[in-house]
C-alpha positions in Angstrom: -14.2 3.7 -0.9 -11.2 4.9 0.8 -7.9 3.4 -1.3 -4.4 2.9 -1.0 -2.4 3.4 -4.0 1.5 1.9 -4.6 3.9 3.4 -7.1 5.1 0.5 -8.2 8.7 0.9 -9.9 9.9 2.8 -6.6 9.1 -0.1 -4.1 11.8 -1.8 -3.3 10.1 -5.0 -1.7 10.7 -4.3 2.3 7.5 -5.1 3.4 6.8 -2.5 5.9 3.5 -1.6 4.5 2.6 -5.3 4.8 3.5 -6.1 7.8 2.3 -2.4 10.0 -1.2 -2.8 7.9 -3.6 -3.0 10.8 -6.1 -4.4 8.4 -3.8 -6.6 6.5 -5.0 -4.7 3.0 -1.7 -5.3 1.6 -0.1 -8.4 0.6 3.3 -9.4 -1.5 2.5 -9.0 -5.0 3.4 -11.8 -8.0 5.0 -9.9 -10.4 8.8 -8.0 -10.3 9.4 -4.4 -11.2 11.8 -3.0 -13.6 14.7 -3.2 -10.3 13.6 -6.9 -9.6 11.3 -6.4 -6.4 7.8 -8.2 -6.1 5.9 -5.0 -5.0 2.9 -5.6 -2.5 -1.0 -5.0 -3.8 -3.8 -4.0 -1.9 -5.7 -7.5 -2.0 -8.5 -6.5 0.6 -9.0 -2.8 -0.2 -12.8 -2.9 1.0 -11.0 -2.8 4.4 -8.9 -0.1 4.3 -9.5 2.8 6.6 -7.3 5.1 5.5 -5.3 5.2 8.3 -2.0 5.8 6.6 0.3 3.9 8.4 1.5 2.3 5.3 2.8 5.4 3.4 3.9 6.8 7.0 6.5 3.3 7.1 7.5 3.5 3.5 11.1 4.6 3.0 10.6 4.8 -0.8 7.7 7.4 -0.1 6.0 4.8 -3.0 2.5 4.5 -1.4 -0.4 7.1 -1.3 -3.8 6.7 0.3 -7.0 7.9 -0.5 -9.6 8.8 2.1 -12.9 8.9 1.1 -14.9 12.3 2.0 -18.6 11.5 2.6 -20.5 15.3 2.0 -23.4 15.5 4.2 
């Protein structure tokens, strides 16, 4: 299953990765970080295509995505 992974002390809460998400896998998270943001989480993950759009829009370089590699 492809994944998308947020460090969550460095977001800062701009919502970038939420709102360029073509598949809407990420959503504003409940609980605050040590600087006082509410960081998103991945709330729909089965849907991810690791397209990387999220990390691409991040200016806190705070997500990573994981593609899964099917062998044949």
């Amino acid at each position: 299953m492809n994944r998308t992974e947020i460090e969550f002390e460095r977001c800062k809460e701009c919502g970038y990765c939420v709102e360029f998400c073509p598949k809407k896998v990420l959503a504003f998270g409940d609980k605050v970080n040590k600087r006082g943001y509410y960081p998103p989480a991945p709330v729909k993950q089965e849907a991810c295509i690791a397209c990387g759009i999220c990390a691409r829009v991040c200016p806190e370089g705070a997500i990573e995505v994981y593609k899964e590699v099917k062998e044949a």
